[in-house]
C-alpha positions in Angstrom: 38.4 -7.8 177.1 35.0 -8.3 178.8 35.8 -5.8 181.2 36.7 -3.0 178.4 33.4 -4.0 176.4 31.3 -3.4 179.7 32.7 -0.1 180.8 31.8 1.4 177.2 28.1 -0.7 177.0 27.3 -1.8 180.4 23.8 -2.3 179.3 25.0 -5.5 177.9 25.0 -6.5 181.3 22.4 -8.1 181.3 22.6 -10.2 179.1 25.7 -12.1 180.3 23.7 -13.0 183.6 21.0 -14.8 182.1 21.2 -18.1 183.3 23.9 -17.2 185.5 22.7 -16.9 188.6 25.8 -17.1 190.6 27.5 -13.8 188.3 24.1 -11.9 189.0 23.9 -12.8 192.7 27.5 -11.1 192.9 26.6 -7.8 190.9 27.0 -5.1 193.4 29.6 -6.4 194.7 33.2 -5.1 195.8 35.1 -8.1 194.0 33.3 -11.6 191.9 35.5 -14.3 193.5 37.4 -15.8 190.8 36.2 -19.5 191.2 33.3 -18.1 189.5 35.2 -16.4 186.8 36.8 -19.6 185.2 37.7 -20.1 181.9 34.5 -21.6 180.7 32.5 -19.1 182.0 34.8 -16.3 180.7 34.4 -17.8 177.2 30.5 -18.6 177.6 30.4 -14.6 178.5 32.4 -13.0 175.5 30.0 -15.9 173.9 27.0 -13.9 174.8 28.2 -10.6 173.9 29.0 -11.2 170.5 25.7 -12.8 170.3 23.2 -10.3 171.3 21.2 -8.8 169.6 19.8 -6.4 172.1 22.7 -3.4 171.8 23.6 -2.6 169.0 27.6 -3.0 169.0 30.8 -2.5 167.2 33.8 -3.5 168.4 37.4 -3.6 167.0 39.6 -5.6 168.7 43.5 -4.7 169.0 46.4 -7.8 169.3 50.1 -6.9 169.2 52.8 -9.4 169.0 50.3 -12.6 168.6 53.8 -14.7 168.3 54.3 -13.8 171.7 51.6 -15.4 172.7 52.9 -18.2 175.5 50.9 -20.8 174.3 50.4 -22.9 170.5 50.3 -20.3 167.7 47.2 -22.6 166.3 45.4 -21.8 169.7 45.8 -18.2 169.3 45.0 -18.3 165.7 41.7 -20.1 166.1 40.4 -18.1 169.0 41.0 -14.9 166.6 38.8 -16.7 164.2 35.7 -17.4 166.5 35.7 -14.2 167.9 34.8 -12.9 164.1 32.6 -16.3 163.3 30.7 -16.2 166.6 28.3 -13.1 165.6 27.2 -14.7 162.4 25.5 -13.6 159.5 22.2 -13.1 160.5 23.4 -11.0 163.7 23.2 -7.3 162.2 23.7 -5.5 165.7 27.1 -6.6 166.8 30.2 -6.2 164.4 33.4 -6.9 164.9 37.0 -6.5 163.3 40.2 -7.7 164.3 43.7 -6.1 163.6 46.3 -8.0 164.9 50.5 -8.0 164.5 52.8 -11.1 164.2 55.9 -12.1 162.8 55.3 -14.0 159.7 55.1 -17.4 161.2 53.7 -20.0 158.9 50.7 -20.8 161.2 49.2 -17.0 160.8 50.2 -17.5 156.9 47.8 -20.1 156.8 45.1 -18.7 158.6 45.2 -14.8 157.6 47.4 -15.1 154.3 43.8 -14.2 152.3 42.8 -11.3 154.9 43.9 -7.5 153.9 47.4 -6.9 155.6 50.4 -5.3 155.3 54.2 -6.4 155.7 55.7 -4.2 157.9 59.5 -4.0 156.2 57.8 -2.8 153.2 57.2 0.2 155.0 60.0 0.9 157.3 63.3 0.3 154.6 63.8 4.0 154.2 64.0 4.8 158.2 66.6 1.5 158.4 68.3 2.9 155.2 68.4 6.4 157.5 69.6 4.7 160.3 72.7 2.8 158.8 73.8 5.9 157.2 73.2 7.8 160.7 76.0 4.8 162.5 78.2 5.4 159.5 78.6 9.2 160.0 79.8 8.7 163.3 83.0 6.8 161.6 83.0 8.0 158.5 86.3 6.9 157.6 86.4 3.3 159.0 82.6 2.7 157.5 82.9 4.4 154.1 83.2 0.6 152.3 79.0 -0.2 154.6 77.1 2.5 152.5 77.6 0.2 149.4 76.5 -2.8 151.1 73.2 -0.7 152.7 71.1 -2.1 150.4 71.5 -5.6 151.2 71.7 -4.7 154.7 68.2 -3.6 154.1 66.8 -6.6 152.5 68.1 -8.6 155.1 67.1 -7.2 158.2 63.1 -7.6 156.9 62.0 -4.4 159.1 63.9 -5.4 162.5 65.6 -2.5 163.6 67.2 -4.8 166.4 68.9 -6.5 164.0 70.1 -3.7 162.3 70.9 -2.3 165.5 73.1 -5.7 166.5 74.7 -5.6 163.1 76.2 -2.2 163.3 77.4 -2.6 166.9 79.4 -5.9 165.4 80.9 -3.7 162.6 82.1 -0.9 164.9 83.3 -3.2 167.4 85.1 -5.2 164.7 87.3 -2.5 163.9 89.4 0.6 164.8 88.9 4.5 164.1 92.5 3.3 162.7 91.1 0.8 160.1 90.3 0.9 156.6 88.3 -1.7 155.4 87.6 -3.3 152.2 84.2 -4.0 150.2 85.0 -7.7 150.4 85.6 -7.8 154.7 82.8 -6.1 155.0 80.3 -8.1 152.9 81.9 -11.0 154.7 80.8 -9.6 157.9 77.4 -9.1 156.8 77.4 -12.7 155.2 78.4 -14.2 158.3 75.9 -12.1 160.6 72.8 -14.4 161.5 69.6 -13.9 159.5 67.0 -14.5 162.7 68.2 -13.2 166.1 68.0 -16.2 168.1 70.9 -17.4 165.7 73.0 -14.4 166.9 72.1 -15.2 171.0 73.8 -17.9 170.0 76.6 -16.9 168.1 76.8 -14.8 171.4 76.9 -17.4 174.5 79.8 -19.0 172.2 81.7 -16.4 172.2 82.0 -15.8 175.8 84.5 -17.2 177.5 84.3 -21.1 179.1 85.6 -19.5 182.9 82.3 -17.7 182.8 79.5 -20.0 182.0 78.0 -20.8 185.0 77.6 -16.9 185.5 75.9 -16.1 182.2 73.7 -19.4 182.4 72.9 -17.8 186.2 72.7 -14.0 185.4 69.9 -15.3 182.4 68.2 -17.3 184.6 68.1 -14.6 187.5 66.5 -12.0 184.8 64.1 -14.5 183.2 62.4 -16.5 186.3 62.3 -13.0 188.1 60.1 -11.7 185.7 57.4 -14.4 186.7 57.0 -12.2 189.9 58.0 -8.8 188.3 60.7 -8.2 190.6 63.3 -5.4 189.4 66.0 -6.3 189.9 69.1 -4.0 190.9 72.7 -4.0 190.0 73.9 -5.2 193.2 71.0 -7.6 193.9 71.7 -9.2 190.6 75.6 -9.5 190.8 75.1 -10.2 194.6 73.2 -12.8 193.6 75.0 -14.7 191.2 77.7 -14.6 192.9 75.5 -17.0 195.6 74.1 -19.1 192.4 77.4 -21.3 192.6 76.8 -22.3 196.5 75.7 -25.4 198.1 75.5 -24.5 201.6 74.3 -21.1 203.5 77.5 -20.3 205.0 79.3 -20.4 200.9 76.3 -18.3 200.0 76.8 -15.7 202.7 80.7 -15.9 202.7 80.5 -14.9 198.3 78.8 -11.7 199.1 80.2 -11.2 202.6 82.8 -8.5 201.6 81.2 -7.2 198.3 80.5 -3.5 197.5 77.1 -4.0 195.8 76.3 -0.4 196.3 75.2 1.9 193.3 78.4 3.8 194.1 79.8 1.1 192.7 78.2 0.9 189.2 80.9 1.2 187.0 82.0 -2.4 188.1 78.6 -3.9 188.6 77.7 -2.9 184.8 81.3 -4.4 183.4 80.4 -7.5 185.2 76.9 -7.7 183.8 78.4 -6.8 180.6 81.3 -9.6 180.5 79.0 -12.1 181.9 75.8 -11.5 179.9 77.4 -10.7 176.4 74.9 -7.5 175.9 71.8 -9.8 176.2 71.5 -8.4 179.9 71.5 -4.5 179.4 71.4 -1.8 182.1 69.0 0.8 182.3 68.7 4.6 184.1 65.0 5.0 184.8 62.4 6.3 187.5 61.0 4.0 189.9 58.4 5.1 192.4 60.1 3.5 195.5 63.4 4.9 194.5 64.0 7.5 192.6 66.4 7.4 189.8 68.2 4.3 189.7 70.1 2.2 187.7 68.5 -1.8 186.9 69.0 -4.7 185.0 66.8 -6.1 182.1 66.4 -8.4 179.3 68.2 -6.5 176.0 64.9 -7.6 174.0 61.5 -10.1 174.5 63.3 -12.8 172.4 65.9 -12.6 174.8 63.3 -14.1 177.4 62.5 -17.3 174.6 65.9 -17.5 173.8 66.6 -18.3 177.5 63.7 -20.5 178.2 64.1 -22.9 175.6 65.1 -26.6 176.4 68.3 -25.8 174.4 69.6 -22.8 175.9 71.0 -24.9 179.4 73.2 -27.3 177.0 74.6 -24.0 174.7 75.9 -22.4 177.9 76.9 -25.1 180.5 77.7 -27.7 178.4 78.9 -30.9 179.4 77.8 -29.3 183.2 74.2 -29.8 181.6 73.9 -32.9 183.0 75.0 -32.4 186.8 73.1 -28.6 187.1 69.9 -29.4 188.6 69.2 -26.0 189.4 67.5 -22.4 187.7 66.7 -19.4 188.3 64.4 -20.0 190.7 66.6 -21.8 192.8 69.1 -19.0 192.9 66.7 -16.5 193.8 65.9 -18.6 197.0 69.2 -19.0 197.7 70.1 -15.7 197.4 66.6 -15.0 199.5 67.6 -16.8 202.6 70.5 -15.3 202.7 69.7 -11.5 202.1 66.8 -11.6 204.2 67.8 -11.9 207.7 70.4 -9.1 207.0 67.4 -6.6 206.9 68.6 -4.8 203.7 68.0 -1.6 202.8 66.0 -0.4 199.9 68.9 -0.5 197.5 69.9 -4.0 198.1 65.9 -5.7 198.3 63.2 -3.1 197.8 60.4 -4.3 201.0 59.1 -1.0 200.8 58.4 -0.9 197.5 55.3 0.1 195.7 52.8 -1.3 193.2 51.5 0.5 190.1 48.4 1.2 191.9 50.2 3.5 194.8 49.7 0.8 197.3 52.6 -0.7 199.6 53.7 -4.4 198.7 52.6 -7.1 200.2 53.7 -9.4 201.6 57.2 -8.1 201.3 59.3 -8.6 199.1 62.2 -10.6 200.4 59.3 -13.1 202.2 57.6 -13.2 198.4 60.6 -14.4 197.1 61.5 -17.2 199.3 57.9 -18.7 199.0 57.7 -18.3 195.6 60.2 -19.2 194.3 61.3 -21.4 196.3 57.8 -23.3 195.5 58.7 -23.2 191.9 62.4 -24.1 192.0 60.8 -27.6 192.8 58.3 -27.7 190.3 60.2 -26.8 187.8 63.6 -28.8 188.6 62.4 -31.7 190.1 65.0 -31.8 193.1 64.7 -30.5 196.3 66.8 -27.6 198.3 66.9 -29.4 201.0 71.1 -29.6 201.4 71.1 -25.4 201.2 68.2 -25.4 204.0 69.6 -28.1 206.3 73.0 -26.1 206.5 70.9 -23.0 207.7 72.2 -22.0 211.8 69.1 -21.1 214.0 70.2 -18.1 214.2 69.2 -17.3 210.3 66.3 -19.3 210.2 64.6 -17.4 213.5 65.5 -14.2 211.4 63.4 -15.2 208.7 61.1 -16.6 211.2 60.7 -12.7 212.1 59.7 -11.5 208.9 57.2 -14.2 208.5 55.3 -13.1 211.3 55.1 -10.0 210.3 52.4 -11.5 208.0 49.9 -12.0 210.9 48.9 -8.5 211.2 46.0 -7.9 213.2 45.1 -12.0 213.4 47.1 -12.6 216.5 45.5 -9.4 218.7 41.9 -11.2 217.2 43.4 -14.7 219.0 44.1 -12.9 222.5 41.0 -10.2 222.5 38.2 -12.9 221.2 39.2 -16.2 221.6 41.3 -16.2 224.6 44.0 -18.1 222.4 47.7 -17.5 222.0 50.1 -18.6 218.8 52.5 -21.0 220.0 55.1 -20.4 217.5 58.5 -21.2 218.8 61.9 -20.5 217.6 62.7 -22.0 214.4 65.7 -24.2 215.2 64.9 -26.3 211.9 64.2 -26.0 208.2 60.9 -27.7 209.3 58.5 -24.6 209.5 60.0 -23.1 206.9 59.5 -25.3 204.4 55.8 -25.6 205.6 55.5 -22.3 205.3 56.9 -22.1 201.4 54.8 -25.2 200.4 58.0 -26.9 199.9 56.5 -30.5 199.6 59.7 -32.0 198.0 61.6 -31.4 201.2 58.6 -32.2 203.5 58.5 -35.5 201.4 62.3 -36.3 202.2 62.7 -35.2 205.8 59.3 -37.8 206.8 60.7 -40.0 204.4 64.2 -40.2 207.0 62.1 -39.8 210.2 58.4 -41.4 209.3 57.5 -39.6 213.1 58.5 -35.9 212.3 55.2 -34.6 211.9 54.1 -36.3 215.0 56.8 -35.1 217.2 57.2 -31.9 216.2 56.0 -28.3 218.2 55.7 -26.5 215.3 52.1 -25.6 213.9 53.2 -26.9 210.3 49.3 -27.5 209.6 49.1 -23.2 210.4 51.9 -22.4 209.1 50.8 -24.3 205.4 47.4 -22.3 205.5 48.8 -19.0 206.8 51.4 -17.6 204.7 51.4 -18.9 201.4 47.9 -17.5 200.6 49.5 -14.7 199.4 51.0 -16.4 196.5 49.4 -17.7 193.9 51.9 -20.5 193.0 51.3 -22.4 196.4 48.8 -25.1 197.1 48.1 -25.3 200.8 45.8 -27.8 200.6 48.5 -30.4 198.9 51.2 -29.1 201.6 48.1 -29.6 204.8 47.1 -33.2 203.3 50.3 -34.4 203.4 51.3 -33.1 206.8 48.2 -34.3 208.0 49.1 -38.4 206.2 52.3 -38.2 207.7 50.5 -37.7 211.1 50.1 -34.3 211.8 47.7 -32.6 214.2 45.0 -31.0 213.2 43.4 -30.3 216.6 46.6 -29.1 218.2 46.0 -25.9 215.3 42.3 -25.9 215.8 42.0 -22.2 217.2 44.8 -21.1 215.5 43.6 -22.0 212.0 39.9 -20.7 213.1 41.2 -17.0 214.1 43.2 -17.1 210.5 40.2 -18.4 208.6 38.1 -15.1 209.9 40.9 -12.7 209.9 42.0 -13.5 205.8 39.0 -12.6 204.8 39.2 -8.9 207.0 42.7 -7.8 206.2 40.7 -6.4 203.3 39.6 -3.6 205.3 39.0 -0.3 203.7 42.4 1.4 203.7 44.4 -1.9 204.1 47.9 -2.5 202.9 46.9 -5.3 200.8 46.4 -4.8 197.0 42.9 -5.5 196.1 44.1 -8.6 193.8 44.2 -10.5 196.8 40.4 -10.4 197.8 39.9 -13.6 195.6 42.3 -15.4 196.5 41.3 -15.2 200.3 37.7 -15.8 200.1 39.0 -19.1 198.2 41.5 -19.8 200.4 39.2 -19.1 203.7 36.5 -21.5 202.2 39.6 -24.4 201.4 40.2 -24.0 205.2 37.2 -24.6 206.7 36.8 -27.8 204.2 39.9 -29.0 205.3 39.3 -29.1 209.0 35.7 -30.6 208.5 37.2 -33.4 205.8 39.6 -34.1 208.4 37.4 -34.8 211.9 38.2 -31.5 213.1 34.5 -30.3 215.0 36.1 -26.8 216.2 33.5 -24.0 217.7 32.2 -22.4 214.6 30.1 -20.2 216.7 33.4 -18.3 218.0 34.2 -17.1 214.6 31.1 -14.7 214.3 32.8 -12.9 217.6 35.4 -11.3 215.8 34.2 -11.4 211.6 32.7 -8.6 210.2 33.6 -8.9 206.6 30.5 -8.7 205.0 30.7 -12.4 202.7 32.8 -13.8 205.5 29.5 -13.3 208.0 27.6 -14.8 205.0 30.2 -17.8 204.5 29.6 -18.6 208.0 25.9 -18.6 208.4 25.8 -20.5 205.2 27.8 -23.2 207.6 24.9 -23.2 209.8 27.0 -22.2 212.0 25.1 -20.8 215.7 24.6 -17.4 215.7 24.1 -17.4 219.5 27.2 -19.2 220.3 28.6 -18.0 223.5 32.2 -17.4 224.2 33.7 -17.4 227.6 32.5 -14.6 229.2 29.2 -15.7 228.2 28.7 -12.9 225.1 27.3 -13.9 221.6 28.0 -12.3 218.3 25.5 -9.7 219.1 26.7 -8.4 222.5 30.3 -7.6 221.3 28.7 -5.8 218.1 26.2 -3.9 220.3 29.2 -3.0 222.2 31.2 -1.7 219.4 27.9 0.8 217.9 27.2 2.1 221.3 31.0 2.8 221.5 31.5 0.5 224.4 34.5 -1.5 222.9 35.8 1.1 220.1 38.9 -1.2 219.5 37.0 -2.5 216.6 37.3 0.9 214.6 40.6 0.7 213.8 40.2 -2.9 212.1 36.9 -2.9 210.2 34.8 -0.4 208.5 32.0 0.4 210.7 29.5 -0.2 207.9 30.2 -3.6 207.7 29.7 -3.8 211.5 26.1 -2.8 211.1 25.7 -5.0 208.3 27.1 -7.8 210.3 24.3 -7.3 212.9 21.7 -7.3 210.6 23.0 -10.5 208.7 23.5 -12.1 212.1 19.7 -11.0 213.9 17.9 -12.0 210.5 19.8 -15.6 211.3 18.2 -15.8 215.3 20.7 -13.8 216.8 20.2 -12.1 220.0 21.8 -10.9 222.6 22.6 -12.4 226.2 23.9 -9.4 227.9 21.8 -6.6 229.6 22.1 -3.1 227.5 21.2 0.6 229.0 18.0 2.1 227.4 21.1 4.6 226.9 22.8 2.4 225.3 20.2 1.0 222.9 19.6 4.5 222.0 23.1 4.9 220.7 22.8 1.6 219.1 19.9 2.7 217.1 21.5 6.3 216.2 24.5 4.1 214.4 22.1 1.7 212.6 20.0 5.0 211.3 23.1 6.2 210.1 24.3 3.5 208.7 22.1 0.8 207.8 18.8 2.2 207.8 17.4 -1.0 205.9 17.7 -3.2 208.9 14.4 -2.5 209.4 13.6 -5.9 211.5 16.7 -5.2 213.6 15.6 -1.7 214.7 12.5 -2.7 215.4 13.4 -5.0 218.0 16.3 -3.3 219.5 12.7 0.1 219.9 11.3 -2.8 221.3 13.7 -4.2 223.5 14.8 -0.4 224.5 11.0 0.1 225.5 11.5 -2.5 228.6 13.4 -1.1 229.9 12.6 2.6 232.3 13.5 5.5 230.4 17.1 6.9 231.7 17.0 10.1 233.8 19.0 12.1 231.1 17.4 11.9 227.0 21.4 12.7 226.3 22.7 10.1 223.8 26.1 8.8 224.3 28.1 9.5 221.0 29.1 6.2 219.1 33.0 7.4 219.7 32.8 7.8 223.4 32.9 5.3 226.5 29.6 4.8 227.7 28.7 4.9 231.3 26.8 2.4 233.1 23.0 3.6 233.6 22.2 4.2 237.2 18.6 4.3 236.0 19.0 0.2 235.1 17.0 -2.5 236.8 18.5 -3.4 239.9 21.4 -6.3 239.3 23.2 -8.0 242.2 26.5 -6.3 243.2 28.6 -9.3 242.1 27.5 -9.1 238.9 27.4 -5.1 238.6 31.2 -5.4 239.5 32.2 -8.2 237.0 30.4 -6.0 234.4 32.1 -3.0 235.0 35.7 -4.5 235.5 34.7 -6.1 232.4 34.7 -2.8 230.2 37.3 -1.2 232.2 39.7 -3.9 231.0 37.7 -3.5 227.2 38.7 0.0 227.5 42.2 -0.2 228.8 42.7 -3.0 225.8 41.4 -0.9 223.2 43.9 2.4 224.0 47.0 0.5 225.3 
């Protein structure tokens, strides 16, 4: 809402950052990290807006379906309310109206009975009387005895067209082309037919068969809890995977969809299975997707469905007496049918890892590793219980296939390890549930294994503190900090994951990189997540080298972040180089590697961030050199006034090089003959230095 309101009057800007210093220090911009934009301050800003009275403003706001609001109706009702009170009277420059839609629950009764409205049957009986006689011509002699009863039907459908819809698919299914029925059966029909719709889910689930139960309460659960991550979910994907639901080890899991044609040339028996198992409330659909093409996929027959299903009934209805022993959802099939699917490397059709968001951007993380975090994470919150008897029956084999699409998460963070910090990943081969688990936030399991072997944590090889941090900042349903604190009482190292942890704390926030793969929702999230990191490791006794950090960041707010630490802006790494040098080296074009994984603009700006903090440089630069450093900074931040000043001055030193010619900013520079004299040893060690820069960068 506030964003709409701002696009059309962003002169009302200015009034939401009074005495808000920390919205106004973030104007400008690319993202507002959302610690700032909590509730209360959301609230305190619509607050403002409807208060003002420096722009004059009318605004109309829009709400459709309130009852499906997933929250108390009274909540919802009451926020409409002071969103019309707030102006006040004596505010004549901002007006606002509110038209909103709702079933007629008794809650918006009470609150908008005395507003203008409008029922919604009262308009709509002549297209439902249309409709039923439209269904009746198709069958004209088997429905002839309906049209009398159309005007009840009317009355009691109350402007639902589902339920009109559901009503005559009952009648036609009830009987023949053959059949003649009378006035009486069908009145009896329409007497018997539930009045609301979750009444006729129910009448539905009961009539299914007993041999199928556990498939319809799976199928349901597979559509429902996938929603929460919006995956679409294909024919095959979704029988494949109820068909692991019923499992308790890996090997079951993979042996029930072993041997299975889950292809979409096999659709015709896919969409009977859906069909017998769902009872209709699952229907299939032939539709466009962008990563696909035409393709069929399964979804929810109508949004009450999805309440239907959720509902602390809805597991007795369908399982029955099983109620009791079934610790398990939809979340925990989808993990189960994750762990499986994933080290086969499926193709599109089967698991869509190539897929792509509404916004033309590639997934990421993908899809299959998404799921298995996610979900996984929430099959434990939400059940209670552990899937820790599924995981411990995982062979090595499986688990170092997952392991392998994990990594693929690092991206560019491990060539920032080797090229900066001289520091390799020791991630061996997962031979145990153990990493994985860290890796998912799966603190019910972590809980259980230290609970059998207290010195787990302690004994291990695995980086479980880097593996917590590293790949569940992708989702939003994972708390790192929970799964690190209790790795970390149960006696794990933090030190042993020291370098590791700093080379992900400075690459999260860079992955962000003009052109990257990641969807800008992220951005957020990782400047959070980067500053939970660092608190950890200082909360903890961890005194790693800051300094090293402002080597390889260039992330405009992560340089910031870290000279807010106080950390040393002349820190020196092992060749002896500070911040400065290796971002000299990348203007003048020394060390180009740099190109390819930030934006060049945030380079400059890094150097000018870093020099107003004391920077300098320790390493001797060319006049030739310096003159290419200054073209870049001309070019691309001229306001680094201070910064050029010094370099003129620095340049000035030096004797002027034999040639004027300035070395372009996308070329290897050579070493100026026209330098002061330097001793041959270290001539040499500075040259094989950028020889092995160079050889790094284009191998």
């Amino acid at each position: 809402m506030l964003s709409q309101i701002l696009r059309q009057r962003p002169e009302i800007l200015k009034e939401i950052i009074k005495d808000q210093p920390e919205i106004a220090a973030a104007i400008g911009q690319q993202s507002i990290p959302s610690a700032i934009w909590d509730l209360a301050c959301l609230k305190r800003c619509l607050s403002r807006i409807l208060r003002q009275q420096a722009v004059p403003t009318d605004i109309c706001f829009f709400f459709d379906a309130l009852d499906e609001y997933d929250g108390p109706p009274e909540a919802a009702s009451m926020f409409l309310e002071d969103l019309v009170s707030k102006p006040g009277h004596d505010n004549d420059k901002v007006k606002v109206k509110i038209l909103f839609s709702s079933r007629p629950w008794p809650v918006f009764e009470a609150h908008f009975g005395g507003h203008p409205g409008l029922r919604l049957h009262d308009h709509t009986q002549q297209d439902i009387r249309n409709y039923c006689h439209e269904r009746i011509a198709t069958r004209p002699h088997t429905l002839r005895s309906v049209i009398d009863v159309v005007p009840d039907i009317v009355d009691k459908a109350r402007g639902s067209f589902l339920w009109v819809k559901l009503l005559m698919q009952t009648m036609l299914k009830k009987w023949s082309a053959s059949d003649r029925p009378s006035l009486e059966s069908v009145r009896e029909v329409l007497d018997e037919f539930p009045d609301e719709l979750e009444d006729y889910y129910t009448h539905i689930v009961k009539r299914l068969g007993t041999h199928h139960r556990m498939e319809t309460y799976a199928l349901l659960e597979l559509v429902v809890r996938s929603s929460d991550d919006d995956f679409d979910w294909t024919l095959g994907a979704l029988v494949s995977a109820v068909r692991c639901s019923q499992s308790r080890t890996w090997q079951q899991a993979d042996a029930s969809i072993k041997d299975g044609d889950f292809s979409e040339g096999n659709v015709a028996e896919l969409k009977s299975l859906i069909k017998t198992w769902s009872g209709g409330l699952v229907e299939v659909q032939y539709h466009w997707t962008r990563s696909s093409g035409m393709r069929y996929s399964a979804q929810l027959m109508h949004q009450t469905v999805y309440e239907f299903v959720v509902s602390s009934a809805f597991k007795d209805l369908v399982l029955q007496d099983l109620s009791a022993v079934i610790n398990e959802n939809g979340h925990t099939y989808v993990l189960k049918w994750a762990l499986v699917m994933v080290p086969r490397k499926l193709q599109p059709h089967h698991l869509e890892t190539s897929g792509e968001s509404d916004t033309g951007r590639v997934q990421y993380p993908p899809t299959g590793v998404n799921q298995i975090i996610f979900h996984g994470n929430k099959s434990e919150k939400t059940t209670g219980v552990s899937s820790g008897y599924f995981l411990d029956t995982m062979a090595e084999n499986t688990l170092q296939g997952i392991q392998s699409h994990f990594q693929s998460l690092r991206m560019d963070y491990e060539l920032i390890l080797r090229e900066r910090m001289a520091t390799e990943i020791f991630d061996p081969p997962w031979e145990s549930p153990l990493p994985l688990a860290a890796a998912a936030s799966l603190d019910l399991y972590l809980r259980n294994v230290v609970a059998n072997d207290p010195k787990v944590f302690q004994d291990t090889n695995y980086p479980l503190m880097l593996y917590a941090f590293e790949f569940n900042i992708y989702n939003s349903v994972c708390e790192p900090l929970a799964t690190a604190n209790l790795l970390f009482q149960h006696g794990c190292s933090i030190v042993s994951n020291a370098d590791s942890l700093l080379a992900h704390l400075c690459s999260v926030k860079q992955l962000n990189y003009p052109g990257s793969l990641l969807p800008s929702r992220l951005q957020d999230r990782i400047l959070n997540h980067n500053a939970a990191v660092k608190d950890f490791m200082l909360k903890h006794g961890t005194n790693p080298n800051w300094g090293n950090l402002l080597h390889v960041c260039r992330h405009p707010q992560a340089v910031a972040s870290l000279l807010s630490w106080h950390v040393d802006p002349n820190a020196k790494n092992a060749q002896g180089e500070t911040p400065l040098d290796i971002i000299f080296q990348e203007l003048s074009g020394i060390c180009p590697l740099r190109d390819r994984i930030h934006s060049m603009n945030w380079v400059a700006a890094a150097a000018g961030a870093i020099f107003e903090a004391g920077g300098r440089c320790n390493q001797a630069m060319s006049s030739t050199e310096w003159q290419a450093i200054l073209a870049r900074l001309d070019e691309l931040e001229p306001e680094a006034t201070a910064l050029r000043c010094w370099i003129t001055a620095e340049s000035q030193k030096l004797p002027k090089p034999l040639s004027a010619t300035v070395t372009p900013p996308n070329r290897t520079s050579q070493l100026d003959t026209s330098n002061p004299p330097e001793s041959s040893e270290y001539a040499t060690r500075r040259r094989l230095r950028r020889k092995v820069k160079r050889v790094f960068c284009l191998g």
